[in-house]
C-alpha positions as CSV (number, residue, x, y, z in Angstrom):
1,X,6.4,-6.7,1.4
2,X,9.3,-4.6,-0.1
3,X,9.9,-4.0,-3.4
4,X,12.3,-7.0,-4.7
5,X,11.1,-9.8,-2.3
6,X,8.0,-10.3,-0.3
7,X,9.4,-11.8,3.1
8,X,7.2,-13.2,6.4
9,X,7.9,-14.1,9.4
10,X,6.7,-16.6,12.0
11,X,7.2,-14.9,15.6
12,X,6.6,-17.1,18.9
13,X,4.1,-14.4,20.5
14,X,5.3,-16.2,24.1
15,X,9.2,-15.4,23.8
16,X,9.9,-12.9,20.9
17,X,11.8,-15.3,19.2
18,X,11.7,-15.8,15.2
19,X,10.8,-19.3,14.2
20,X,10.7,-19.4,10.3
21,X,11.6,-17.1,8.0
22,X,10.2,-17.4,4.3
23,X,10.7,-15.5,0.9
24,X,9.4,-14.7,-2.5
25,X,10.9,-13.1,-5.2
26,X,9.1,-10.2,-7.2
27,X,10.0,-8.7,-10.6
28,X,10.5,-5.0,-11.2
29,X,9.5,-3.5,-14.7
30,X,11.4,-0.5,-16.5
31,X,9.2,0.3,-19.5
32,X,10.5,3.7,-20.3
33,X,13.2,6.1,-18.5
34,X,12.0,7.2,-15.4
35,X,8.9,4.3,-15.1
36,X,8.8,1.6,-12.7
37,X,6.3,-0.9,-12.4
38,X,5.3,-3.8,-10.8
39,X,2.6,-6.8,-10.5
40,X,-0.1,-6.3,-7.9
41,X,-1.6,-10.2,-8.5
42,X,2.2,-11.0,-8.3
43,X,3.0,-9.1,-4.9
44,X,-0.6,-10.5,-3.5
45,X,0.7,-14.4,-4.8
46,X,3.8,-13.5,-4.0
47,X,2.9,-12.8,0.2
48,X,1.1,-15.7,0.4
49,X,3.9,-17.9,-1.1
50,X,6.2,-16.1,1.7
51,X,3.4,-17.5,4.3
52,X,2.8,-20.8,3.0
53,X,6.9,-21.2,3.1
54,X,6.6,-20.0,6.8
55,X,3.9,-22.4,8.2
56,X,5.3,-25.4,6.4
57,X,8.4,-24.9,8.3
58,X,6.4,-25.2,12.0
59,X,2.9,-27.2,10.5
60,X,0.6,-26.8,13.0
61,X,1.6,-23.6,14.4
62,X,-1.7,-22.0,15.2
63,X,-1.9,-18.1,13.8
64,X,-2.9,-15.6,16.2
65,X,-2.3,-12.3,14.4
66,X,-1.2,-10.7,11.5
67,X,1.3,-7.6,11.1
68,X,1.8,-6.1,8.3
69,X,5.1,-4.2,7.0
70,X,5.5,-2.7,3.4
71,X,7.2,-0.7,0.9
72,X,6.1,2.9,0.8
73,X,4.8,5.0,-2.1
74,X,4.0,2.7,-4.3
75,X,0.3,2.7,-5.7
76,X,-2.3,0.1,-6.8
77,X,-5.5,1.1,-8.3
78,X,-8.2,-2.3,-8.6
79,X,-11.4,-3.0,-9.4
80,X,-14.2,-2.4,-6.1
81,X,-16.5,-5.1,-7.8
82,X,-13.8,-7.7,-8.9
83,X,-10.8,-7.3,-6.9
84,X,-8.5,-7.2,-9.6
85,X,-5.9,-5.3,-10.7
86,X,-7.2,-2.1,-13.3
87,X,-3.4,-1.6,-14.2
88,X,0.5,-2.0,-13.1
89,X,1.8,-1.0,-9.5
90,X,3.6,2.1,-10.2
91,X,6.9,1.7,-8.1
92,X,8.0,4.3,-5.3
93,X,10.7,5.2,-7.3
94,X,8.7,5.9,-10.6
95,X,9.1,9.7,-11.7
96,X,6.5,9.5,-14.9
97,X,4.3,12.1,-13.2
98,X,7.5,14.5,-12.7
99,X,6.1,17.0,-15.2
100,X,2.8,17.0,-13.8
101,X,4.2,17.9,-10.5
102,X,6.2,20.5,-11.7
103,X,3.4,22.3,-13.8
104,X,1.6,22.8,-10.0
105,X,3.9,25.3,-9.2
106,X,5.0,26.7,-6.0
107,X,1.9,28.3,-4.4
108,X,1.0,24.4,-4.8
109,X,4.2,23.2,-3.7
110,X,3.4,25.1,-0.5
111,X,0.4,24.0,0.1
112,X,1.8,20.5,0.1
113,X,4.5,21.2,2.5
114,X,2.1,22.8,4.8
115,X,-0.2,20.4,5.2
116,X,1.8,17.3,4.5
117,X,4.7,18.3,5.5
118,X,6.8,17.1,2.7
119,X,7.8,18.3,-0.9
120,X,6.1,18.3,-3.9
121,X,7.8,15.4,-5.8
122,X,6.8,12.6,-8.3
123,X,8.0,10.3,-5.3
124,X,4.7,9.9,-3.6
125,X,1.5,8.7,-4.1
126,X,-0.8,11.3,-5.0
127,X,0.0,12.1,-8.6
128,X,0.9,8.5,-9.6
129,X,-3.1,8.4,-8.3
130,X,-4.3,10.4,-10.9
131,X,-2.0,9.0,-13.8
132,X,-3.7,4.8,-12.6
133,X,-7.3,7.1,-12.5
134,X,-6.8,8.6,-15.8
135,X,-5.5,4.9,-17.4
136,X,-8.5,3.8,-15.9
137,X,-11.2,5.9,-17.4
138,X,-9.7,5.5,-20.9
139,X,-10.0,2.3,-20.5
140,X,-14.3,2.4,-19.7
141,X,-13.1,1.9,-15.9
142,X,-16.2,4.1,-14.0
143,X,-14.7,6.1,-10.9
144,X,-17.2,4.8,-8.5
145,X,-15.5,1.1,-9.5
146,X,-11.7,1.9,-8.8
147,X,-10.2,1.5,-5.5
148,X,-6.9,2.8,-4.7
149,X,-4.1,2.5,-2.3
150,X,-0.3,2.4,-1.0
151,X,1.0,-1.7,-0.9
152,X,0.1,-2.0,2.7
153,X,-4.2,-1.0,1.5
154,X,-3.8,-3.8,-1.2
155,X,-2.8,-6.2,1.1
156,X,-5.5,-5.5,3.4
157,X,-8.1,-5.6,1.1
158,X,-7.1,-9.1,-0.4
159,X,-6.6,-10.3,3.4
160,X,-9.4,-8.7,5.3
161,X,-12.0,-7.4,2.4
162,X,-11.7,-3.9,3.7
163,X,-10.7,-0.8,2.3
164,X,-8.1,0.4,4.4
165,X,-4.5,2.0,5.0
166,X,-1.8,2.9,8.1
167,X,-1.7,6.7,8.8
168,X,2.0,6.2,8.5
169,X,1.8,4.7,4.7
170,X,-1.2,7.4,4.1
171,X,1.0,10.0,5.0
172,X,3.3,9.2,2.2
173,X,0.7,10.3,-0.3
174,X,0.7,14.2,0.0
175,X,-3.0,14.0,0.6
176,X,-3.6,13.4,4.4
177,X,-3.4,16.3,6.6
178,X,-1.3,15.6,9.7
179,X,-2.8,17.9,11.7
180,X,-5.6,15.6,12.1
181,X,-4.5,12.7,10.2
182,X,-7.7,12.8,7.4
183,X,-7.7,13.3,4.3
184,X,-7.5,16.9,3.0
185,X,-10.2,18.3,0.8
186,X,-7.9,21.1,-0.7
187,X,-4.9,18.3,-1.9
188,X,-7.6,16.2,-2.9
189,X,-8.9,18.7,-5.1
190,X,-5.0,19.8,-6.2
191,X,-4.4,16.1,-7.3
192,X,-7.7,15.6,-8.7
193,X,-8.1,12.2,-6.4
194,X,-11.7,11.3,-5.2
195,X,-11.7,10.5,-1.9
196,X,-14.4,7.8,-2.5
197,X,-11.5,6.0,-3.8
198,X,-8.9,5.9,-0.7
199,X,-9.0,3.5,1.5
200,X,-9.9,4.8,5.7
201,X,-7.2,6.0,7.4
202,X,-6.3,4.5,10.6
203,X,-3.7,4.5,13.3
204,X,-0.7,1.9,13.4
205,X,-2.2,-0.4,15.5
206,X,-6.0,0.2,15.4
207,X,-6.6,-3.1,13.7
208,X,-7.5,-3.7,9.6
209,X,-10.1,-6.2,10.3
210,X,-9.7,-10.6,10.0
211,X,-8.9,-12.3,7.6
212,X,-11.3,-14.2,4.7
213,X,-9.4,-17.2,4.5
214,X,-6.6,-17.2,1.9
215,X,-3.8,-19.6,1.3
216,X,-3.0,-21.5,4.0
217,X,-4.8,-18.2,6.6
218,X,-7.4,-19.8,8.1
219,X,-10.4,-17.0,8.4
220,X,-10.8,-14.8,11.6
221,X,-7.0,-14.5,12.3
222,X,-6.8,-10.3,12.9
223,X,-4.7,-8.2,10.9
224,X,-3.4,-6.5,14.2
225,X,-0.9,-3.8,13.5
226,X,0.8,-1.9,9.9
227,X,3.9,-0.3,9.4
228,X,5.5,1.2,6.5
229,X,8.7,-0.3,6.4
230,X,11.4,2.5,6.8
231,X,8.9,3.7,9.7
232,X,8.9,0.0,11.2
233,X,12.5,-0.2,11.2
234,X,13.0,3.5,12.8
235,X,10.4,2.5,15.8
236,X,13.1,-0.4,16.0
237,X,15.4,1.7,16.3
């Protein structure tokens, strides 16, 4: 699932070999400088169109697994009673929160780097987290209701029903400590993000539960294995 197409691909699990390749297009919104923003019903409609073109290219083809590849930090914030979107994805390359970032300072800027290992930048997930909270309680939204999560957590959740996320994507956030791959109390508390509202960590291949039974997916197929996309493709390297 990147950010202009959502893509899937049918793998023969005997040989390797790629048997169908299908593709959906997905729109990207610019409503001010610096915003980007996209559909989370569309990226979820979207996946499953990719699917669907996939199986009706081999009909029949049992599926035995499901692996998941997506584009980074990007965040969606939806509804833990209804399942539907509380407001617009807001793109990996959105900058919005660059002021709140910047008004952290450096004894926070620090912190981040030390425990996340990356800069304090508008990039990743964490602040964009507060900005969909805060949009969320002006509009009545309680806390307790709001789920949030990089691409790869709302895919999950629409496939599987649970509420999880790859340590890879989760480290894109600047709120999981990799020093024991959890989420940190202190950068939760920096970014003002309840961690009632992430998703559960879990390694790459620990498994994100089976699936309900969407589109064409019959239920029970696993969700086997998730990679954020620029990690997938450096593994394949």
């Amino acid at each position: 699932e990147g950010t202009t197409n959502a893509k899937a691909l049918l793998v023969d699990p005997s040989s390797g070999e790629v048997v169908a390749v299908g593709s959906r297009p997905l729109g990207v919104a610019f409503p001010a400088p610096g915003w980007v923003e996209q559909d989370a019903a569309e990226i979820w409609s979207a996946t499953l169109g990719a699917v669907e073109d996939c199986l009706a290219q081999v009909p029949g083809a049992p599926v035995v697994g499901i692996a998941i590849s997506n584009q980074r930090e990007s965040v969606v914030a939806w509804s833990r009673s209804t399942g539907a979107p509380l407001g617009p994805v807001l793109g990996w390359q959105d900058a919005r929160t660059a002021d709140a970032c910047a008004a952290l300072g450096p004894q926070a800027a620090a912190l981040v780097r030390d425990r996340t290992g990356l800069t304090l930048d508008p990039m990743y997930s964490a602040p964009k987290m507060r900005w969909l909270l805060d949009a969320a309680a002006a509009a009545g939204v309680e806390v307790a209701d709001v789920c949030l999560g990089t691409i790869d957590a709302w895919l999950i959740w629409n496939l599987t029903g649970e509420h999880a996320t790859e340590a890879g994507n989760a480290s894109r956030t600047l709120l999981l400590d990799l020093r024991d791959l959890a989420w940190d109390p202190d950068l939760l508390d920096l970014f003002g993000v309840p961690a009632s509202a992430l998703p559960e960590a879990r390694a790459s291949d620990a498994g994100f539960g089976a699936t309900v039974g969407a589109g064409l997916l019959p239920a029970g197929v696993p969700v086997v294995a998730v990679l954020a996309d620029s990690h997938a493709a450096l593994y394949q390297h």
